[in-house]
C-alpha positions as CSV (number, residue, x, y, z in Angstrom):
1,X,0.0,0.0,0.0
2,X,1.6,3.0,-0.9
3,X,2.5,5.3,2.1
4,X,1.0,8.8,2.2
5,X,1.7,11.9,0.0
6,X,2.2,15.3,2.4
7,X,2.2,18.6,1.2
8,X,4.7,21.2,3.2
9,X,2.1,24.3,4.7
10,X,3.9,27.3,4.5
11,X,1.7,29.3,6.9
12,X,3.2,27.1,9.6
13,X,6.5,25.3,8.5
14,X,9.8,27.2,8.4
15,X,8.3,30.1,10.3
16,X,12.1,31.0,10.9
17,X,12.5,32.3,7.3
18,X,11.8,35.3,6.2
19,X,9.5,35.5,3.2
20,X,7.4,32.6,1.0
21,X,10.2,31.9,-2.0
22,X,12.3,31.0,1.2
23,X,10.2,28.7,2.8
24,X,9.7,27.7,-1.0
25,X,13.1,26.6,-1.0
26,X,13.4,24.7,2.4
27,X,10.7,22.7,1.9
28,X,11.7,21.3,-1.4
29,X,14.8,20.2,0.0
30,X,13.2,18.6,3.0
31,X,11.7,16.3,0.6
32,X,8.1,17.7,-0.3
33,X,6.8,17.1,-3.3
34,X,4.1,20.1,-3.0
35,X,3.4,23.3,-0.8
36,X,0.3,24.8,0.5
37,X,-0.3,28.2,2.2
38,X,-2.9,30.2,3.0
39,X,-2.4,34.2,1.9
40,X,0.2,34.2,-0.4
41,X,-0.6,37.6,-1.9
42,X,2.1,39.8,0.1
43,X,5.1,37.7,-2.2
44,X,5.3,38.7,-6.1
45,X,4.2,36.0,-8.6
46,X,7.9,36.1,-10.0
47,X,9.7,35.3,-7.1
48,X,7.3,32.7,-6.1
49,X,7.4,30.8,-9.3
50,X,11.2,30.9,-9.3
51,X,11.3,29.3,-5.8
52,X,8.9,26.5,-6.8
53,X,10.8,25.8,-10.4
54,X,13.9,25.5,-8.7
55,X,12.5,23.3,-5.9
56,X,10.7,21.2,-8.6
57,X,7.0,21.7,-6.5
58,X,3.7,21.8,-7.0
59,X,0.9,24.0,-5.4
60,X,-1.5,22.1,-4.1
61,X,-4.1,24.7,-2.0
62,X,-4.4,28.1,-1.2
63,X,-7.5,30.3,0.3
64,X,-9.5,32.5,-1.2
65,X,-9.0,36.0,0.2
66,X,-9.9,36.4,3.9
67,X,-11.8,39.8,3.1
68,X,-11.0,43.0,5.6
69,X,-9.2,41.3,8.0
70,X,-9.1,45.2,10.0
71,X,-13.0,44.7,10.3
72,X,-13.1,41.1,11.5
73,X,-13.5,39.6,8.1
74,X,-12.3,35.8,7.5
75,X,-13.9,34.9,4.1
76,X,-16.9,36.2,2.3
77,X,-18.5,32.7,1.0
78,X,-21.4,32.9,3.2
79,X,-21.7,36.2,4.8
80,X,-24.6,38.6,3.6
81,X,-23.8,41.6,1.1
82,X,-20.7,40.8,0.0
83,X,-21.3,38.8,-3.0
84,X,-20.1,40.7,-5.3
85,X,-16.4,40.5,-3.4
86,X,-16.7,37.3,-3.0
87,X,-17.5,36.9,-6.6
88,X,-14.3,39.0,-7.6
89,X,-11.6,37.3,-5.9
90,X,-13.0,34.2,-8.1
91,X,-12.4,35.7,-11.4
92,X,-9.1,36.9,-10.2
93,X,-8.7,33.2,-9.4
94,X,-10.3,32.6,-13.2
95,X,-7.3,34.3,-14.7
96,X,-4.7,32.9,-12.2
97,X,-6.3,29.8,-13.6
98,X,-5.6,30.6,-17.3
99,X,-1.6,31.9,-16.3
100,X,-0.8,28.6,-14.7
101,X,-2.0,27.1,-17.9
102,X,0.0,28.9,-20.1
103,X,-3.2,29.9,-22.1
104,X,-3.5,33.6,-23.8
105,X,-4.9,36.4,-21.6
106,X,-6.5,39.9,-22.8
107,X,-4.4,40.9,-19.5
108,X,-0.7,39.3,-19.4
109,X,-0.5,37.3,-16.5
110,X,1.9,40.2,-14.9
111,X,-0.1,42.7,-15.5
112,X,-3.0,40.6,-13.6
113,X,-1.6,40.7,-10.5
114,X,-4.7,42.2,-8.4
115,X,-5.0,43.8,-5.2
116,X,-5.8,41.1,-2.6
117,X,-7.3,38.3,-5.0
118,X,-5.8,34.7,-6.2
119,X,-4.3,35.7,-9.3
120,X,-0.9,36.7,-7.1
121,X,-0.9,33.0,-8.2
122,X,-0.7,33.2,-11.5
123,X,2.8,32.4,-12.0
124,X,3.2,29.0,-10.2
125,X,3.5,26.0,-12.8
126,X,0.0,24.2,-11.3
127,X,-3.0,25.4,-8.7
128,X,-5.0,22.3,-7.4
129,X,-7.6,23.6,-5.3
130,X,-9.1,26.6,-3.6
131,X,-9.9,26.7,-0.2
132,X,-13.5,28.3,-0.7
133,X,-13.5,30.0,2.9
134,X,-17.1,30.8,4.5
135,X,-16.2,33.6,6.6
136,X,-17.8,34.7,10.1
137,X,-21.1,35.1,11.6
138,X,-21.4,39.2,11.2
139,X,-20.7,40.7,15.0
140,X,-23.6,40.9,17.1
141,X,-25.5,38.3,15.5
142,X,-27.2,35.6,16.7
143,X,-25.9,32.3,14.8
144,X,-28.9,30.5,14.9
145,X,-31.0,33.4,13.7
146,X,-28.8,34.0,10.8
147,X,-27.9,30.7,9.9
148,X,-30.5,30.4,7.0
149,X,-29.7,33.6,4.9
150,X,-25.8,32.6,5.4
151,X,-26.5,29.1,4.3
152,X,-28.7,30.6,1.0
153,X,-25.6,32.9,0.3
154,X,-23.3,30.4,0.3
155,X,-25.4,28.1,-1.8
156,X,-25.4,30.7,-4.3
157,X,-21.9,32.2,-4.4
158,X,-21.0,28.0,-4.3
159,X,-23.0,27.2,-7.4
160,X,-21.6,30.0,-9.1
161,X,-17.9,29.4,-8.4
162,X,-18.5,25.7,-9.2
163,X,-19.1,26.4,-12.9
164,X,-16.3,28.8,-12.9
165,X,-13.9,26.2,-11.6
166,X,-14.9,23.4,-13.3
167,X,-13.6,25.7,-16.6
168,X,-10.4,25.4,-15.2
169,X,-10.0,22.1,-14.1
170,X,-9.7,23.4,-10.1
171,X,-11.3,22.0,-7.3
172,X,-13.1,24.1,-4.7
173,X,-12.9,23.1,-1.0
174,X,-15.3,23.8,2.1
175,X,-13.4,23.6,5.6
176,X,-15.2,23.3,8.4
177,X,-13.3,25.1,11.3
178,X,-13.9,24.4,14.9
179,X,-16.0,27.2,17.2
180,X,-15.1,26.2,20.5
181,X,-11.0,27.5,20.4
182,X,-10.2,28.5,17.2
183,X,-12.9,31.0,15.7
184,X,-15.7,30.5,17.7
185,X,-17.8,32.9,14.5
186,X,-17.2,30.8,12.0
187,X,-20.1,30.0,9.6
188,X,-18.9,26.6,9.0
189,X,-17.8,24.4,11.8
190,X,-18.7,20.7,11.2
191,X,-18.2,18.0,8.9
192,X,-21.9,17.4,9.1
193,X,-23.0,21.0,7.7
194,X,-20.1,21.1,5.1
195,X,-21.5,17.7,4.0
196,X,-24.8,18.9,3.9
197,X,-24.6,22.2,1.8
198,X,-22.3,20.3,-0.3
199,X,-24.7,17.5,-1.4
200,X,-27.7,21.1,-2.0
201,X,-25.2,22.5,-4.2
202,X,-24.5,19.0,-5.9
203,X,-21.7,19.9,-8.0
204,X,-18.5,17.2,-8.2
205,X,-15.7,20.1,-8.3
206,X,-16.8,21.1,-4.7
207,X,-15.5,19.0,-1.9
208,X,-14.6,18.8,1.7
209,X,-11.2,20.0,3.4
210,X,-10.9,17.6,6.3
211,X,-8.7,19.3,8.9
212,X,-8.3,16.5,11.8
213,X,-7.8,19.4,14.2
214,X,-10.9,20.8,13.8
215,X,-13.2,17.5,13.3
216,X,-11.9,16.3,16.6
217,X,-12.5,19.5,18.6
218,X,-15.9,19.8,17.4
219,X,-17.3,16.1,16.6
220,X,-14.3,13.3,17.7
221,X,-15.8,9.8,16.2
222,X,-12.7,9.9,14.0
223,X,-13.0,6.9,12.4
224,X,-16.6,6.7,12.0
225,X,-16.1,10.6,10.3
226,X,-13.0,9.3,8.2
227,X,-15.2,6.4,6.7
228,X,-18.4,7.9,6.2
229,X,-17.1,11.6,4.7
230,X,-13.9,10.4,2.8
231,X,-15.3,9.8,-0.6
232,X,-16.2,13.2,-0.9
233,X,-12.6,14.8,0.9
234,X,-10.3,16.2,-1.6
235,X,-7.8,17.2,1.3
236,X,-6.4,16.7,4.4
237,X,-4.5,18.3,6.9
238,X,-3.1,17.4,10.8
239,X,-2.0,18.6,13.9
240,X,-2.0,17.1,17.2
241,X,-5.2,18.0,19.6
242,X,-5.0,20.8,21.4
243,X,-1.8,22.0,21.1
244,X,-1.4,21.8,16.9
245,X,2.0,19.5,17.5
246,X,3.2,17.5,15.4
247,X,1.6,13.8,15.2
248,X,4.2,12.3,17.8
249,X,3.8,15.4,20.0
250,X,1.4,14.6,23.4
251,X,-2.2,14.6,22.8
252,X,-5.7,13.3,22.1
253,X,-4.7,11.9,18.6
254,X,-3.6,8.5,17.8
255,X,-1.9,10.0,14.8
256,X,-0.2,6.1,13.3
257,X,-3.6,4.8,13.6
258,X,-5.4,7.5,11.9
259,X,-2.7,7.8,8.9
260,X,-3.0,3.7,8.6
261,X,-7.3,4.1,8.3
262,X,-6.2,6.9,5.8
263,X,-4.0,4.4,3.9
264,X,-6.7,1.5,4.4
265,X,-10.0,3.4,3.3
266,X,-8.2,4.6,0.1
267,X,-7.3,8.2,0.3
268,X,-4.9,9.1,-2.2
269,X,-5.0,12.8,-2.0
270,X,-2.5,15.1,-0.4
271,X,-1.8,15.4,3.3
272,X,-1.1,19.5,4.8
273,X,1.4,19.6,6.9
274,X,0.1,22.0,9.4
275,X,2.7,22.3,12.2
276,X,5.6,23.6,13.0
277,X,8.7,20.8,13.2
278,X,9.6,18.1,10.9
279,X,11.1,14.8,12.8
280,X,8.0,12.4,13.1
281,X,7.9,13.6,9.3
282,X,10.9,12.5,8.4
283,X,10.8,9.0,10.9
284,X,7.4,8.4,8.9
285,X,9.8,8.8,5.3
286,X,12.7,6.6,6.5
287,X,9.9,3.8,7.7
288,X,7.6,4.4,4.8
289,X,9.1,6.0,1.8
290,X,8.5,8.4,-0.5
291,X,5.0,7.6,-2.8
292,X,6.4,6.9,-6.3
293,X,5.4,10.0,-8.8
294,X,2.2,9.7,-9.9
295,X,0.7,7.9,-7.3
C-alpha cells in the first residue's frame, strides 16, 4: 500500500525564514513534493514561481481572500452583502487559472496581478484547489437566527464558483473550522453542515477539506467521520489536539492509527502539513518511503 503523500504548509512550516520563496526553497529540500499556504498575496508571482521551479513543487491549496481582516473579516462565501467581493476574488482566481496554464490572456499574467485576489498566483506551474472560505457570523449576530440567509448565500456564491472552476479544471474546497478555540464565529464548523450544503449545491468540483484538528474538537468519532465523509474529501490536513504539534507530540490523537485508516479506506490525495517541526515527518519517510510520482 503505498504510504501517504504530504504537502509542506507554509503558513506554519519554516516560520524561521523570512518570506514565502524562502520557505519555498526549504521545503523542497526537506523532501516535499508540494506546498500549500494560505495568503500568499504579500510575495510577487515572479519570485514565487522561481522558488517553486527550482524546488521542482507543486501548489497544491491556497485560500480565497480572507476579506477586511481590520473589520473582523475571515472569508466572504457565506456572509450577507458581500457577494459581489466574493464573486471578484474568483475571477481573479479565473485568470490565475488561465496563467498557470500557459493559455493567452486579454491581460498578461503580470499585468494581472490584483490587489488582494488569487491571481498573485498566477505564475506557479500548477494550482490544485481553492480553499472556498465561509467567513464569520457578522458581530452581534445571533448564529442560529442568521444561519439560514448565510446558508442561502453560500449556496449561491458556491454554485456560481462551481461552474467557474470546473472551466479550469480546479477543485473548490469547504473547511469546516472548529468554534469552540479556534474562531468561535465561524459560519462553517462541522463535517456534518459542510457535507450537507455540499450534497444542495450538488456539483463534483466542490468538496470537503478535512482538517483533523478541527473535526476532533468539534465532533471526535474519527474513524466513524474518516469512513463515512472520505469519498467526498479532496484534502487533508493534521496537527496534534489541542496543542497543533506535530503527530508524535502529546495529545488526544492516535496520529499512526489514523494515517493507517487513511492508507486502508483509500485516500490518495495530499496530506497538509500543518505544524511547525519536521522529525516524526521525516521518521514516517525513513519507515515508509516516499510515494512513487504519480501515485
Amino acid at each position: 500500500m503505498a504510504p501517504l503523500r504530504f504537502s509542506a504548509n507554509l503558513s506554519w512550516l519554516f516560520p524561521e525564514l523570512s518570506g514565502l520563496p524562502a520557505r519555498v526553497r526549504a521545503a523542497g529540500s526537506s523532501g516535499f513534493e508540494a506546498v500549500e499556504v494560505a495568503w500568499p498575496y504579500a510575495e510577487t508571482p515572479e519570485a514565487l514561481a522561481r522558488a517553486a521551479r527550482e524546488a521542482g513543487l507543486r501548489l497544491v491549496l491556497i485560500n480565497t481572500p480572507p476579506g477586511d481582516q481590520e473589520k473582523g473579516e475571515m472569508g466572504l462565501g457565506a456572509v450577507p452583502g458581500r457577494q459581489a467581493a466574493f464573486r471578484e476574488g474568483l475571477e481573479q482566481a479565473v485568470r490565475s487559472g488561465h496563467c498557470l496554464m500557459g493559455r493567452k490572456l486579454s491581460v498578461p499574467c503580470k499585468g494581472a496581478v490584483a490587489r488582494g485576489g488569487l491571481v498573485y498566483l498566477a505564475a506557479f506551474l500548477r494550482l490544485d484547489m481553492i480553499h472556498l472560505m465561509a467567513g464569520r457570523v457578522p458581530q452581534g449576530a445571533d448564529r442560529i437566527a442568521v444561519k439560514a440567509e448565510m446558508e442561502a448565500v453560500f449556496l449561491e456564491n458556491l454554485r456560481h464558483a462551481a461552474g467557474v472552476l470546473a472551466q479550469e479544471d480546479l477543485v473548490g474546497l469547504l473547511e469546516p473550522i472548529n468554534t469552540r478555540i479556534t474562531d468561535p464565529q465561524y459560519f462553517l464548523d462541522t463535517p456534518q453542515q459542510a457535507a450537507a450544503i455540499l450534497q444542495k449545491v450538488g456539483r463534483p468540483n466542490l468538496q470537503l477539506q478535512m482538517d483533523i484538528f478541527h473535526w476532533q474538537i468539534m465532533d471526535g468519532n474519527l474513524t466513524g467521520n474518516i469512513r463515512e465523509f472520505l469519498p467526498i474529501v479532496g484534502h487533508v490536513q493534521v496537527a496534534q489536539v489541542p496543542g497543533r504539534g506535530e503527530p508524535s507530540s502529546p495529545g488526544e490523537l492516535n496520529f499512526p492509527y489514523l494515517f493507517q485508516l487513511l492508507e486502508d479506506e483509500g485516500y490518495k490525495g495530499f496530506v497538509g502539513y500543518t505544524v511547525e517541526g519536521l522529525s516524526w515527518l521525516r521518521s514516517y519517510w525513513d519507515r515508509r518511503g516516499h510515494p512513487e510520482a504519480g501515485q
